[in-house]
N, C-alpha and C positions, 0 to 999 in steps of 0.2 A: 523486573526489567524497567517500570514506569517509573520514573521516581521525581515528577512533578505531582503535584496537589493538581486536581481533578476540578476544574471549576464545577458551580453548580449547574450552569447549565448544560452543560455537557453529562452531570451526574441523571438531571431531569432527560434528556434524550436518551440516553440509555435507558430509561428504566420505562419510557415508553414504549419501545422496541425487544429488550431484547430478557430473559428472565435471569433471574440472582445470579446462578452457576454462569451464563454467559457473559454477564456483567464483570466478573470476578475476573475471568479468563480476558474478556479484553484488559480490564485495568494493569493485568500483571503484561501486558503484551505493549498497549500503547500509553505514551505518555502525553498531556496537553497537547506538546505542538505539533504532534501526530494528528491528533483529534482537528485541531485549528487548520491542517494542510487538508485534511480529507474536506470540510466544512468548506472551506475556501475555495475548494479543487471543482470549477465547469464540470457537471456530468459526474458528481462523486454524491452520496449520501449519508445522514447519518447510517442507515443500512448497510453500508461499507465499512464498519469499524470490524466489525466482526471477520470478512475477509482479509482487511490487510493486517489481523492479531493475528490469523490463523496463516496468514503467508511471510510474516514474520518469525511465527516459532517453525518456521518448517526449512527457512532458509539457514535460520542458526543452528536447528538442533538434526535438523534429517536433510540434508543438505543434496543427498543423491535422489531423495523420492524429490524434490523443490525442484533437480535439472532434469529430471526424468518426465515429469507434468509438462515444466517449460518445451522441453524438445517433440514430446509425445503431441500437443495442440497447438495451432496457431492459428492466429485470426482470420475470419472469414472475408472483414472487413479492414485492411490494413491502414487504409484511412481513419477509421474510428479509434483504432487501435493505437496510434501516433497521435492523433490530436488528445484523445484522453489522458496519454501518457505525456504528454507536453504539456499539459495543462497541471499536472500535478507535480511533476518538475518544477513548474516555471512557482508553484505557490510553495514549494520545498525551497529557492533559491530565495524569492522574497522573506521569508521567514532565517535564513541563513543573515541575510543581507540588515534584517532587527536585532540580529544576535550578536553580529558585529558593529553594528553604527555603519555602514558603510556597504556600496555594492562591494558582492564577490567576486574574485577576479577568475577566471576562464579554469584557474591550476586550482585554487582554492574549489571551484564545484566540482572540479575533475576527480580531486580527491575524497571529497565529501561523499561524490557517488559511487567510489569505486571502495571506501569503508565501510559503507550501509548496505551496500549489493542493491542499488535501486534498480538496475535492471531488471536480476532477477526478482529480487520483490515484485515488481509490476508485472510483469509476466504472470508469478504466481498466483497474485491478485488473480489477473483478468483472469486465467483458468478457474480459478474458482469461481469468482463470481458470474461468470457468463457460461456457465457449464451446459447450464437448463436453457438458452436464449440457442437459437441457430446462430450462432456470434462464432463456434470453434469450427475447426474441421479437423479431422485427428489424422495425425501423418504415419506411414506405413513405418518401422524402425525394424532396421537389419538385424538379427539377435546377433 
């Protein structure tokens, strides 16, 4: 799935954090400017590479457990939950906006987010990574 070259520094963060097998598994998930949007992203971490590889393969490849997580918990804190999620948007649009020379226009992010499933990406994120924090509350679902 990556198929940008890996800067060094990002190879050195990695291998402070996370071990070989995990290393392997993000690199085939995220590419640089993934890496560059989490790095960039208020309230994001190298720590984070790991959840959004793993809420990346879950959206492309197992798509019903990805809405099943999303629908199953939702933020405690919807405030945190919006501002984090705006924050990593808004470094996903800057980083569009390098790609083209020029800002994005309104139709251009519309569709950029709606080919990437950033919603649910971020959703899946945050269930994963705030699983352990008092951050979810799990909602009741009709069978």
């Amino acid at each position: 799935m990556a198929d940008q070259a890996i800067s060094k520094k990002h190879l050195q963060d990695l291998e402070k954090i996370y071990s070989p097998r995990q290393i392997e598994f993000i690199l085939s998930e995220l590419n640089e400017t993934e890496m560059r949007i989490i790095d960039d992203t208020v309230g994001m971490l190298p720590e984070d590479y790991l959840y959004i590889a793993v809420a990346n393969k879950l959206v492309r490849g197992k798509r019903t457990s990805a809405e099943y997580l999303s629908k199953r918990y939702h933020a405690r804190n919807l405030r945190y939950f919006n501002w984090l999620q705006t924050n990593w948007l808004d470094e996903k649009n800057v980083l569009m906006g390098e790609r083209l020379h020029r800002s994005p226009g309104g139709a251009e992010l519309m569709k950029d987010a709606i080919e990437h499933d950033d919603a649910l990406r971020f959703r899946v994120f945050f269930c994963l990574r705030y699983r352990t924090d008092n951050v979810l509350v799990e909602r009741k679902i009709a069978a």
